[in-house]
C-alpha positions as CSV (number, residue, x, y, z in Angstrom):
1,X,-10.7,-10.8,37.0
2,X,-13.4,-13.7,37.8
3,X,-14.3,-16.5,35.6
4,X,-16.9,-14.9,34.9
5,X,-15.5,-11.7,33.6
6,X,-15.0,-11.0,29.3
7,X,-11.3,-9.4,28.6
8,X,-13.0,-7.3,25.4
9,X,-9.5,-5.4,24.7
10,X,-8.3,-8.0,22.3
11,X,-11.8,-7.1,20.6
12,X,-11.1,-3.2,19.4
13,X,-7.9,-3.5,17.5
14,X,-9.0,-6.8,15.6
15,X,-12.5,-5.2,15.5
16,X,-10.3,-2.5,13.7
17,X,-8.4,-4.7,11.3
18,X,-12.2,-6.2,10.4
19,X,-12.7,-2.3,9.3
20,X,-10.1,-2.0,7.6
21,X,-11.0,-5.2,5.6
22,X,-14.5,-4.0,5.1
23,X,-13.3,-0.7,3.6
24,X,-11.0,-2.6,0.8
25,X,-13.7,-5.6,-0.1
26,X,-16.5,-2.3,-0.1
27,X,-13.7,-0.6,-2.7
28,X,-13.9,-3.2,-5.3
29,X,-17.8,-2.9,-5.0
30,X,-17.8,1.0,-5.8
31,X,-15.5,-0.1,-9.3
32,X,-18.3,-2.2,-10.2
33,X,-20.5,0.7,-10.1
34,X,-18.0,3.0,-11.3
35,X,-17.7,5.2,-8.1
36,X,-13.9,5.8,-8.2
37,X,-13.0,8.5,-6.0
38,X,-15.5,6.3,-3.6
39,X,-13.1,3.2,-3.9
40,X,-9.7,5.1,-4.1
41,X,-10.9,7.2,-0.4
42,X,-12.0,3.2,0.9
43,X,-8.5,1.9,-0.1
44,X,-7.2,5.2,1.5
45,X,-9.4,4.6,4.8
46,X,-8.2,0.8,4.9
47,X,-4.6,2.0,4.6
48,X,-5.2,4.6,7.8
49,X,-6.7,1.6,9.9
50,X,-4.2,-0.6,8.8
51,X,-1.7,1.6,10.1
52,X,-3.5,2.4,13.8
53,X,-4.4,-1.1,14.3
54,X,-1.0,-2.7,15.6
55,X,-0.6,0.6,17.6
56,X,-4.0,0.1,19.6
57,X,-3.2,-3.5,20.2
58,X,0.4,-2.4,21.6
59,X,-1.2,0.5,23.6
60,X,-3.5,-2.0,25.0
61,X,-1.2,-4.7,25.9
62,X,-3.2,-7.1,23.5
63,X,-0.5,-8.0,20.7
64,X,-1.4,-11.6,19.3
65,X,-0.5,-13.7,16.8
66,X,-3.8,-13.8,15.8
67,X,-4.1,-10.0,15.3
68,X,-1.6,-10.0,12.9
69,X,-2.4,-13.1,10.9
70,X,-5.6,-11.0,10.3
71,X,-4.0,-8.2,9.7
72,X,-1.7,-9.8,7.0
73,X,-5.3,-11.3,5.4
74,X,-6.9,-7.9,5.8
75,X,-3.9,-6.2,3.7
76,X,-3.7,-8.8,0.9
77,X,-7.0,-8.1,-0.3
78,X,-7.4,-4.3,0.7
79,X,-3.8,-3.8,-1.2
80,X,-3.1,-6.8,-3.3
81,X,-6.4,-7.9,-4.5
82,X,-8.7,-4.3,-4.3
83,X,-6.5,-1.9,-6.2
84,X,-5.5,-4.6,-9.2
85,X,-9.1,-5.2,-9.7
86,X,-10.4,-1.6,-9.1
87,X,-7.1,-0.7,-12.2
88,X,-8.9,-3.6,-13.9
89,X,-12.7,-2.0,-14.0
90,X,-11.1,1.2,-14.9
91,X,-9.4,0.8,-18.0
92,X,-12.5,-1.4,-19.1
93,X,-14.8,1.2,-19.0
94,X,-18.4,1.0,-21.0
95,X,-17.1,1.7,-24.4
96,X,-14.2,-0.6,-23.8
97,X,-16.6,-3.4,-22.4
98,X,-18.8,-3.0,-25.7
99,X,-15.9,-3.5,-27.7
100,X,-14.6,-6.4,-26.1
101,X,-18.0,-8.0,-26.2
102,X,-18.0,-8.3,-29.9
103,X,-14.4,-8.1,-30.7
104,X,-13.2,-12.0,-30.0
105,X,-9.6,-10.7,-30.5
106,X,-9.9,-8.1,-27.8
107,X,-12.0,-10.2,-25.8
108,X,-8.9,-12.7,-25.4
109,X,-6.9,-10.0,-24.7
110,X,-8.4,-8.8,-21.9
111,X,-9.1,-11.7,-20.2
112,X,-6.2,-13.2,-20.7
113,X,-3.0,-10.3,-20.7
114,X,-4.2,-7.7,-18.5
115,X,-6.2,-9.9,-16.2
116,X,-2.9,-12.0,-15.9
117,X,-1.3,-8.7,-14.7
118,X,-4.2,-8.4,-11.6
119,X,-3.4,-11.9,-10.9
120,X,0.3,-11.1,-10.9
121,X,0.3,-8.7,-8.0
122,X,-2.4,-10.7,-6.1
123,X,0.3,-13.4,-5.7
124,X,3.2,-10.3,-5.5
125,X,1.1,-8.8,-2.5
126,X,0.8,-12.6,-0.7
127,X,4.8,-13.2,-1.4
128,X,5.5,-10.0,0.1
129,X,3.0,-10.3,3.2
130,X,4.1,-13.9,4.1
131,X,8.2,-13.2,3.8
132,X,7.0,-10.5,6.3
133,X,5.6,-12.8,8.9
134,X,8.2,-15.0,8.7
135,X,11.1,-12.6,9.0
136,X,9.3,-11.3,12.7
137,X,11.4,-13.6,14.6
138,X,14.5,-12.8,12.9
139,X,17.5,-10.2,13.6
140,X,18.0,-8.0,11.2
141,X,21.6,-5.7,10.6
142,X,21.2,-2.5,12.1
143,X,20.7,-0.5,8.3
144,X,17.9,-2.4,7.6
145,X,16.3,0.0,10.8
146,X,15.2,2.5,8.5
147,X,14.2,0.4,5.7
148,X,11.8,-2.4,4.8
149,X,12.4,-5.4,2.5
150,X,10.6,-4.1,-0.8
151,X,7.8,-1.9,-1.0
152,X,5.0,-2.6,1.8
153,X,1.8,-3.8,1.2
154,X,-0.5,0.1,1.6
155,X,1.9,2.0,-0.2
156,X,2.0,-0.9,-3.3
157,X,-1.7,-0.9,-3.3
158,X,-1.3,3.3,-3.7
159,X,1.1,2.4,-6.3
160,X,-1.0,0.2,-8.5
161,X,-3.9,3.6,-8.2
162,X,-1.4,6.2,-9.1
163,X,-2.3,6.1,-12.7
164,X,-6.4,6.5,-11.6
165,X,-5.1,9.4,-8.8
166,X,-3.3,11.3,-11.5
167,X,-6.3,10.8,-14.2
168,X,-8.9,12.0,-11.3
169,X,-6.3,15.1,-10.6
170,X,-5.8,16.5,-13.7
171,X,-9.5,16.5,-14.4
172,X,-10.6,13.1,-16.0
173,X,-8.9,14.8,-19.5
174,X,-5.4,12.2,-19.9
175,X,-7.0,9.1,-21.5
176,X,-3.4,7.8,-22.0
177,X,-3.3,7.3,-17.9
178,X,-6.5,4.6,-18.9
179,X,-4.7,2.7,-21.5
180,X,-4.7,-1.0,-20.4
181,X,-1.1,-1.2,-21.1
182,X,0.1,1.5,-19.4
183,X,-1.9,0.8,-16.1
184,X,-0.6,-2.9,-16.7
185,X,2.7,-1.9,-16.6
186,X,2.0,0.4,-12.8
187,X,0.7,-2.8,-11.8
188,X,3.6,-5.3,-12.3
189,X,6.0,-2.7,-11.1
190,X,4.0,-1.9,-8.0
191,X,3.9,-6.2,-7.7
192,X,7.3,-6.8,-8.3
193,X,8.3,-3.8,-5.9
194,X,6.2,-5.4,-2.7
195,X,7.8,-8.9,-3.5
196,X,11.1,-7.7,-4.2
197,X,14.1,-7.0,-1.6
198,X,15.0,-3.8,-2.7
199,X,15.3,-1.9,0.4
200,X,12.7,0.9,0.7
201,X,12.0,3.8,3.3
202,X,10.1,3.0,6.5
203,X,9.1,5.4,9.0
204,X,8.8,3.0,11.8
205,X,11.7,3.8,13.6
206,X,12.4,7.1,12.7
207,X,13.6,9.3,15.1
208,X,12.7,13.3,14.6
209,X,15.5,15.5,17.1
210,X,13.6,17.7,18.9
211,X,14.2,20.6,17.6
212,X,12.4,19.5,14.2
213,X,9.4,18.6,15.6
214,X,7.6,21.5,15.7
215,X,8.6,22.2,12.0
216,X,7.2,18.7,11.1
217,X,4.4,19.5,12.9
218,X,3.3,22.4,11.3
219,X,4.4,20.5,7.8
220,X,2.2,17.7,9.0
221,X,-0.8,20.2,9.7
222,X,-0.5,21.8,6.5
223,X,-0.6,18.7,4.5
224,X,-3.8,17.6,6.2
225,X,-5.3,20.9,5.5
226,X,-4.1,21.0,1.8
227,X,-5.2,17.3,1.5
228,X,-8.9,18.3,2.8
229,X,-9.3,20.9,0.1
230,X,-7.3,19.3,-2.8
231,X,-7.3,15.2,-2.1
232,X,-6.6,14.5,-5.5
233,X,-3.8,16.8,-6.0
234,X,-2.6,15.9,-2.5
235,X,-2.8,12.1,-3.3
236,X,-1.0,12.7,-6.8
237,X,1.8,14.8,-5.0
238,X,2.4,12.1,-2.5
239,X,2.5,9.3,-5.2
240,X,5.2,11.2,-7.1
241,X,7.1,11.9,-4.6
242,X,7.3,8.2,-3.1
243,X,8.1,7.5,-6.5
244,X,11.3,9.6,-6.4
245,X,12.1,8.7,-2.6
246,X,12.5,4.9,-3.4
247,X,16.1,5.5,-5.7
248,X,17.1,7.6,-3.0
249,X,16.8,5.4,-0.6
250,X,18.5,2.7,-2.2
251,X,21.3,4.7,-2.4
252,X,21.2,6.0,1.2
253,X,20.6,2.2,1.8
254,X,24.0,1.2,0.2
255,X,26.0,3.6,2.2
256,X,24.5,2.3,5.6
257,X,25.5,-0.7,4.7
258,X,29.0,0.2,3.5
259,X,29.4,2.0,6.8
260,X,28.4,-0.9,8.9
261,X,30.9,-3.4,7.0
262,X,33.7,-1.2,7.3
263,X,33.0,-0.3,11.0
264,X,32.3,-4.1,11.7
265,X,35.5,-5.0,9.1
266,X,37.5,-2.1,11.9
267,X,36.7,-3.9,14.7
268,X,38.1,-7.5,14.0
């Protein structure tokens, strides 16, 4: 390569990343107008990016620390500050907004409790994406393979929607899943799950034998064709059942561990 020449690899995964972004800040601007399956499918489309970015940079040999500084901006406001402020603009919807107009009492409390609770997994989301970038450089055990230190930044962000998901799968009709409280209380769960160290499932080193693989292949398939004809029941179904996989894998978790000690304790 001359002097002369432009290396424009570095420019497609970051040029991805800058999508991703895009897709999260353009989320928050469909709330404002009310368009919430439109914002839910941006935070899902910023989540699929956020996930293919790191593998185009490793395919094309362009891994930087750069790229994932951006990457780490790109995720605190597509799943730390998009999904607390889309929850926000749903529970106040036009009726609520009225009310809270000329209600001085309600008025307080919404600027003041539940908007504490968006700030609350703003700064959750940034606690969780900087321990991440600082733990790169160090070793982990071997059971923390599998696993990630509290819940990662996408799947927090889905966490924090689940209550909107479920209300947009079961046909608008549960105006519990709108209260303010309740979707308050999704949100400081989902925030003190991505800032906690409670280990959680990862799939980035997971191994399928071969002779699964055309099995999860043809699961895989089937949830991409269920999830084209039924998102929102797709969506709900995937919630709930990352909901139930996080206790499990605590406890799978523990026993790692145990094994590890006592094989390391064996060995001395």
């Amino acid at each position: 390569m001359t002097d002369k020449e432009i290396n424009i690899k570095p420019i497609f995964p970051n040029a991805v990343t800058m999508a991703a972004l895009c897709f999260g800040v353009s989320s928050m601007n469909m709330a404002f107008w009310g368009q919430w399956e439109t914002a839910i499918i941006f935070i899902v489309l910023s989540a699929l990016l956020d996930f293919f970015d790191g593998k185009v940079a490793r395919m094309l040999g362009v891994s930087s620390k750069f790229g994932a500084e951006l990457d780490s901006l790109s995720d605190f406001v597509s799943f730390g500050v998009a999904p607390a402020v889309i929850m926000y603009q749903w529970t106040m919807n036009e009726t609520a907004r009225i009310s809270v107009l000329t209600n001085a009492a309600e008025k307080a409390e919404a600027i003041g409790v539940h908007w504490a609770v968006v700030l609350f997994l703003a700064m959750c989301c940034a606690t969780r994406l900087a321990r991440f970038n600082t733990m790169l450089e160090t070793k982990q055990p071997p059971y923390w393979t599998h696993f990630f230190m509290g819940v990662p930044a996408p799947a927090g962000g889905g966490l924090a929607l689940f209550p909107l998901i479920l209300w947009i799968a079961t046909g608008k009709s549960i105006d519990f899943l709108r209260s303010p409280w309740f979707v308050s209380c999704f949100l400081i769960f989902s925030g003190a799950m991505m800032a906690s160290r409670i280990p959680t499932p990862g799939m980035k080193h997971l191994h399928i034998p071969a002779r699964w693989r055309s099995a999860v292949l043809i699961l895989l398939f089937i949830v991409m064709a269920v999830f084209f004809v039924k998102p929102w029941s797709m969506l709900s179904t995937l919630g709930a059942l990352y909901l139930i996989i996080l206790p499990i894998g605590v406890v799978y978790f523990a026993r790692e561990r145990l094994k590890y000690r006592q094989h390391q304790g064996g060995t001395k």
